[in-house]
Structures are given as structure tokens and as C-alpha cells.
ROLOKOL-24909 format. One record per atom (N, C-alpha, C): residue number from 1; residue in one letter; atom name; x, y, z. Coordinates in nm, 2 decimals, always signed. Layout:
REM ROLOKOL-24909
<seq:NUM&type:A&atom:CA&px:X&py:Y&pz:Z>
...
This chain:
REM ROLOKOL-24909
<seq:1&type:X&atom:N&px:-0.48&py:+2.67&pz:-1.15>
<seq:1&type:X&atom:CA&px:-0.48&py:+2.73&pz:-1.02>
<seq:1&type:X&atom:C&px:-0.34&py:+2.76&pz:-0.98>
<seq:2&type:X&atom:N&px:-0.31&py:+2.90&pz:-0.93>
<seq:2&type:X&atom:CA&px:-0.18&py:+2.90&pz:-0.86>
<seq:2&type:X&atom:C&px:-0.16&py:+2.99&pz:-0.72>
<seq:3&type:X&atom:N&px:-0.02&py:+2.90&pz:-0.67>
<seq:3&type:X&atom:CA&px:-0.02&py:+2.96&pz:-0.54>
<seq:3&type:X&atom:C&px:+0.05&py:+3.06&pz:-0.58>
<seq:4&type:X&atom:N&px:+0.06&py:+3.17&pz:-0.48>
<seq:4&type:X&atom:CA&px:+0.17&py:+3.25&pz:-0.39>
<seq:4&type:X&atom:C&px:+0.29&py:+3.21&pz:-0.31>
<seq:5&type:X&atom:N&px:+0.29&py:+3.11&pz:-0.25>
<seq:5&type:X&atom:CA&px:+0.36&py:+3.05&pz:-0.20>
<seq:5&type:X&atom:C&px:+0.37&py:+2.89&pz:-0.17>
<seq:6&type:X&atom:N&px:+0.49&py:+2.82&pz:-0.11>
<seq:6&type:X&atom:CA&px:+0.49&py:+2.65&pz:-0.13>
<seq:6&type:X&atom:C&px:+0.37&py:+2.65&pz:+0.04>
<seq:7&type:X&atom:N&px:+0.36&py:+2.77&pz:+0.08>
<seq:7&type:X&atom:CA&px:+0.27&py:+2.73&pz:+0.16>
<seq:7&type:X&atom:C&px:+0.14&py:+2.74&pz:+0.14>
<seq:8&type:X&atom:N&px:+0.10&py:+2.84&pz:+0.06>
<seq:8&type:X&atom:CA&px:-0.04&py:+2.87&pz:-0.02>
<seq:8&type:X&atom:C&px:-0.09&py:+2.70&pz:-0.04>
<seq:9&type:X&atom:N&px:+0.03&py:+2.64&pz:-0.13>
<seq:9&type:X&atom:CA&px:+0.01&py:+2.52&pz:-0.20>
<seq:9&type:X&atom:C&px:-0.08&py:+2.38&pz:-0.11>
<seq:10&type:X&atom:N&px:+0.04&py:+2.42&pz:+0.00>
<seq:10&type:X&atom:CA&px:-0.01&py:+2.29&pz:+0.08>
<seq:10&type:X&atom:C&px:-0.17&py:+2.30&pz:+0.12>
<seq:11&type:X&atom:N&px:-0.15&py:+2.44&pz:+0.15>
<seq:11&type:X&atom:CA&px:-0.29&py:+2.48&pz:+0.28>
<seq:11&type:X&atom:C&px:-0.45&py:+2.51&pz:+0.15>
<seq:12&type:X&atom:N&px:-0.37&py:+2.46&pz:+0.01>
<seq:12&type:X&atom:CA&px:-0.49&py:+2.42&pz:-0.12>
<seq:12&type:X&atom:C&px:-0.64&py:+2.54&pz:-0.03>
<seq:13&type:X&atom:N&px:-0.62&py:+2.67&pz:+0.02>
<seq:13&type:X&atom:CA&px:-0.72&py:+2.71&pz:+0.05>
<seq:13&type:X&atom:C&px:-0.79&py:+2.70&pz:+0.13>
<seq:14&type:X&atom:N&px:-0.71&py:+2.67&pz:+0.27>
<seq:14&type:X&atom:CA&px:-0.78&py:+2.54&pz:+0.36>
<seq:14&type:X&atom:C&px:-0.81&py:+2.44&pz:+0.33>
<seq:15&type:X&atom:N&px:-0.77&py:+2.36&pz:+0.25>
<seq:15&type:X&atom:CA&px:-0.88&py:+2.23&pz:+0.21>
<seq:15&type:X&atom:C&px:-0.74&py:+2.13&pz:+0.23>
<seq:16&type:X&atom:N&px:-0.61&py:+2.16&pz:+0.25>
<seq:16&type:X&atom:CA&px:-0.53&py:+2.12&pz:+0.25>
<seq:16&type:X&atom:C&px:-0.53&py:+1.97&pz:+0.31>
<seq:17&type:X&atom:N&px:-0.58&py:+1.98&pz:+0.43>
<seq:17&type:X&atom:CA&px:-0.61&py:+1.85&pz:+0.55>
<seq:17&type:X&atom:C&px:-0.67&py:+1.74&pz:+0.44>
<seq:18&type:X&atom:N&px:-0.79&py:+1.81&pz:+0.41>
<seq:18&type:X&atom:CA&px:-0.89&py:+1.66&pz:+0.33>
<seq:18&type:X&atom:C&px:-0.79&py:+1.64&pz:+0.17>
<seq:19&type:X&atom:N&px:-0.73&py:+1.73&pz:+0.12>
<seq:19&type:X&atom:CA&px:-0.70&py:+1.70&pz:-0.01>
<seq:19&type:X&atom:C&px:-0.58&py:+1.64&pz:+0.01>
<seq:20&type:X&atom:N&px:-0.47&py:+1.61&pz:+0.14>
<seq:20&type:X&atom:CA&px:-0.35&py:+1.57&pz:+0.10>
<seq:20&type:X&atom:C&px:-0.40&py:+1.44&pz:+0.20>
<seq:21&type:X&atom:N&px:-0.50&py:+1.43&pz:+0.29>
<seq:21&type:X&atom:CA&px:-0.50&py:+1.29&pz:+0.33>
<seq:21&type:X&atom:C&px:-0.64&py:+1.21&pz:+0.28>
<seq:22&type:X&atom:N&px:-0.65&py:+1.26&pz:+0.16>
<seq:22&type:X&atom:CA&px:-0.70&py:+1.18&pz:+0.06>
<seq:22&type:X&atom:C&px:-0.61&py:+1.15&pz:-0.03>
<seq:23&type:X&atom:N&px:-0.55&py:+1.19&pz:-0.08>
<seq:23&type:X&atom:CA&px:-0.38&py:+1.15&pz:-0.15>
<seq:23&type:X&atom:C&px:-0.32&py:+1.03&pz:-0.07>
<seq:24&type:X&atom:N&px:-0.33&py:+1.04&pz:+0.09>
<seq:24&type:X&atom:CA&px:-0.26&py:+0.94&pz:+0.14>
<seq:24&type:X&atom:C&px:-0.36&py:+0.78&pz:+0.16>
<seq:25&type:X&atom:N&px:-0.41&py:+0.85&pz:+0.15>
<seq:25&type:X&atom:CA&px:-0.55&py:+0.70&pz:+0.19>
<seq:25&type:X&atom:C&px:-0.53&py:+0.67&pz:+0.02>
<seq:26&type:X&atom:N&px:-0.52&py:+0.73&pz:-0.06>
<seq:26&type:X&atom:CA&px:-0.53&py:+0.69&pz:-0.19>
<seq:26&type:X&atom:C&px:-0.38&py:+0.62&pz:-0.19>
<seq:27&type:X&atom:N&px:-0.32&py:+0.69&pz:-0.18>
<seq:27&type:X&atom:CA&px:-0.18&py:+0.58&pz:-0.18>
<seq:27&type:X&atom:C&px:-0.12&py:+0.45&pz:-0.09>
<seq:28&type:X&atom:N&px:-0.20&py:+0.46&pz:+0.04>
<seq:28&type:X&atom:CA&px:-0.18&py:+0.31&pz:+0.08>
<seq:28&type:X&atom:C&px:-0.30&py:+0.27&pz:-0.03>
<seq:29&type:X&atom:N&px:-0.40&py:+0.28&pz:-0.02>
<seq:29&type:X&atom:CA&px:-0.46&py:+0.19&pz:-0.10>
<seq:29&type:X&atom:C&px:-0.37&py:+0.09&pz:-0.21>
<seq:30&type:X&atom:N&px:-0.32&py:+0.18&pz:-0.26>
<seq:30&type:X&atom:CA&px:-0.28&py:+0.10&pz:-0.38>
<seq:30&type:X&atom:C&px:-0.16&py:+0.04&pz:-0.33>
<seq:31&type:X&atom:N&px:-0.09&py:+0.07&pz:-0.22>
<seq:31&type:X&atom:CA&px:+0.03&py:-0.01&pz:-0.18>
<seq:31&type:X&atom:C&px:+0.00&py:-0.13&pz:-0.12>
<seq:32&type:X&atom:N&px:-0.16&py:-0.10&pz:-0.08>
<seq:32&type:X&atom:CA&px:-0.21&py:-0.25&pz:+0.00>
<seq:32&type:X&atom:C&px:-0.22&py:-0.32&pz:-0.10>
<seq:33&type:X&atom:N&px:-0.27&py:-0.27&pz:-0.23>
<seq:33&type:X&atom:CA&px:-0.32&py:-0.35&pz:-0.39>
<seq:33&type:X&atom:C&px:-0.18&py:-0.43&pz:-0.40>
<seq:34&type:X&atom:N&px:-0.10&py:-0.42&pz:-0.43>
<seq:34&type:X&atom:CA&px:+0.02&py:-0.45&pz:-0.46>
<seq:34&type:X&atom:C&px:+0.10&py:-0.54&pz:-0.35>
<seq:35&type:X&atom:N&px:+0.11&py:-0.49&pz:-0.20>
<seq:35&type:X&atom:CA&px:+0.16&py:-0.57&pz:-0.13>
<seq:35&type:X&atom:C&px:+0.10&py:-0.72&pz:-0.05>
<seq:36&type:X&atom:N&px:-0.09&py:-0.70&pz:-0.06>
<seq:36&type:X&atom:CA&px:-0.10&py:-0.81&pz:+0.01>
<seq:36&type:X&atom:C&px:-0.08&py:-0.97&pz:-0.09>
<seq:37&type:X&atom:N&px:-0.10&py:-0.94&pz:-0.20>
<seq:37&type:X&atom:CA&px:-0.10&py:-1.05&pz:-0.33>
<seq:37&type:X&atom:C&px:+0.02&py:-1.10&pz:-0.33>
<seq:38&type:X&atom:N&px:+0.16&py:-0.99&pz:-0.31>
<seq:38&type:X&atom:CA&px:+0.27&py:-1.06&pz:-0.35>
<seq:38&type:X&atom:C&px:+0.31&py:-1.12&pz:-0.17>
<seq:39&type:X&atom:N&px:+0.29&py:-1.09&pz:-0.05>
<seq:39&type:X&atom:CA&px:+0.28&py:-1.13&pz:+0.04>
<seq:39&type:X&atom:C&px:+0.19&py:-1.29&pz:+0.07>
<seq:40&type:X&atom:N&px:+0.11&py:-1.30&pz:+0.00>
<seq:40&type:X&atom:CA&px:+0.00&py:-1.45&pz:+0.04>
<seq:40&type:X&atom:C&px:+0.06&py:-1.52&pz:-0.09>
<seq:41&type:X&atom:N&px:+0.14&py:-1.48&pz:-0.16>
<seq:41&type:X&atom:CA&px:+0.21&py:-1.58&pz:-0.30>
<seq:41&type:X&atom:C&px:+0.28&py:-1.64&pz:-0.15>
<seq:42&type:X&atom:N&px:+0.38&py:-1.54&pz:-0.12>
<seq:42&type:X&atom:CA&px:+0.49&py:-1.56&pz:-0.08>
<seq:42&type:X&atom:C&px:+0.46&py:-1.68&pz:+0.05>
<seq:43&type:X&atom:N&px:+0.34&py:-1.64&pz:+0.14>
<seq:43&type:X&atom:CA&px:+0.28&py:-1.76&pz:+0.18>
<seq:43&type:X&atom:C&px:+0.27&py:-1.86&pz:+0.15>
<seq:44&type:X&atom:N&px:+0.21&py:-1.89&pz:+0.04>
<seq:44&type:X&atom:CA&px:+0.15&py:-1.98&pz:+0.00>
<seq:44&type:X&atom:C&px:+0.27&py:-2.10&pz:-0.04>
<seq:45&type:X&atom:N&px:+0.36&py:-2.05&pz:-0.11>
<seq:45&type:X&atom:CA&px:+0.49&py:-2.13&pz:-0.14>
<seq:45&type:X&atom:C&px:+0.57&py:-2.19&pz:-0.03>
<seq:46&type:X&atom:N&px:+0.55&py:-2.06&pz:+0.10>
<seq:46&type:X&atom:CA&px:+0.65&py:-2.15&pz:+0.21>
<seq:46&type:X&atom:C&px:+0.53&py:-2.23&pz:+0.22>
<seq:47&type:X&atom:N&px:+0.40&py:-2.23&pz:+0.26>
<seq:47&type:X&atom:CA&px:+0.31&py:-2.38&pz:+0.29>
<seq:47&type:X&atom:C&px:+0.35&py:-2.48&pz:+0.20>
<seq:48&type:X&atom:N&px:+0.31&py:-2.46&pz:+0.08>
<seq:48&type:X&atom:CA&px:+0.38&py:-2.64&pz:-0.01>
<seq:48&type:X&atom:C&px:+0.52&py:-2.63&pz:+0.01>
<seq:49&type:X&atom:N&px:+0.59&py:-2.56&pz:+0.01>
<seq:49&type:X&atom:CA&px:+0.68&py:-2.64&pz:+0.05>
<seq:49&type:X&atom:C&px:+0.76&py:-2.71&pz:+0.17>
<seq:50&type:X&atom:N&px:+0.66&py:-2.68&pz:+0.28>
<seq:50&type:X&atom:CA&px:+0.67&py:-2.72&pz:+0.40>
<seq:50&type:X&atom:C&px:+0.54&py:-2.86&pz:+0.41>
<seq:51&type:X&atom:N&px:+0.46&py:-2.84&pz:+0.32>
<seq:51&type:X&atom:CA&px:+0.36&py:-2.97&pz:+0.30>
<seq:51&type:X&atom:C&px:+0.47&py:-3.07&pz:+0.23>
<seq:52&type:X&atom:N&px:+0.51&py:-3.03&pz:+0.11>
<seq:52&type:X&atom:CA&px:+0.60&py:-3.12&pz:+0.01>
<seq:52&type:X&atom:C&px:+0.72&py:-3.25&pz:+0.10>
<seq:53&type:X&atom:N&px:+0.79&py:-3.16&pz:+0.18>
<seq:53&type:X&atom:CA&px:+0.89&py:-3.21&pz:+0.27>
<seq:53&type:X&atom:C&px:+0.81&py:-3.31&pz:+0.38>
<seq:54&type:X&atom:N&px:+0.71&py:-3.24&pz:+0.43>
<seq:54&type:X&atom:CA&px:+0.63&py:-3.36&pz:+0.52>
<seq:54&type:X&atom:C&px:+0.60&py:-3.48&pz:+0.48>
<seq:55&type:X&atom:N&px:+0.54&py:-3.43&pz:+0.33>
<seq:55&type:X&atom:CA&px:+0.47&py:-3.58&pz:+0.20>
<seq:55&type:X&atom:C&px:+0.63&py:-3.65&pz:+0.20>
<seq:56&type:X&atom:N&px:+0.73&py:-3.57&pz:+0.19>
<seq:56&type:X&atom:CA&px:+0.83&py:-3.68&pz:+0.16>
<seq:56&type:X&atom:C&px:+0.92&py:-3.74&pz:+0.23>
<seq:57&type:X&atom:N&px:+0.88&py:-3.77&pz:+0.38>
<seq:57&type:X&atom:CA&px:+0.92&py:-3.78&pz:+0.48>
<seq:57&type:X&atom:C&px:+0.81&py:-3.88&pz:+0.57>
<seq:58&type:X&atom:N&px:+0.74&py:-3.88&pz:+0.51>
<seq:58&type:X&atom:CA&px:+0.68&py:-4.01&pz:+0.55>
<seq:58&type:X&atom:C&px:+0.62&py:-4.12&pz:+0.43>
């Protein structure tokens, strides 16, 4: 398929709306794939080691 122009491109024939903010729902998706795992590690480590310090403190 080709445009006429970088504006043809965007406006994908009208369809532009659904096809570039399905690109973006498709792209947080995967940035949520990625960020919440390395985010609840990152939790999880300040907890023990905020448990560890209490265990060695009393």
C-alpha cells in the first residue's frame, strides 16, 4: 500500500484513529509486560530487606 503523502499515511484512509491507537494500547501493553515485574522485584527486596533488619534487631 502506498501513500501520496506523510499525511495520506497517518489518516491510513480514515482508519487512522483505530489503527494508530491500537499501536498505542499495543505498546503500553507491552511496557506494562515489562514494567510491572521489574517494579514488584524491586518491592519485594526493599520488604526483606526491611524484614531482615527488624529479624536482626531484635
Amino acid at each position: 500500500m502506498s501513500f501520496a503523502s506523510f499525511g495520506d499515511f497517518i489518516a491510513m484512509g480514515h482508519h487512522g484513529l483505530y489503527v494508530w491507537s491500537a499501536y498505542g494500547i499495543c505498546a503500553a501493553v507491552l511496557a506494562l509486560n515489562v514494567a510491572v515485574p521489574v517494579l514488584a522485584r524491586r518491592r519485594y527486596l526493599q520488604e526483606e530487606a526491611r524484614r531482615l533488619r527488624r529479624e536482626k534487631t531484635q
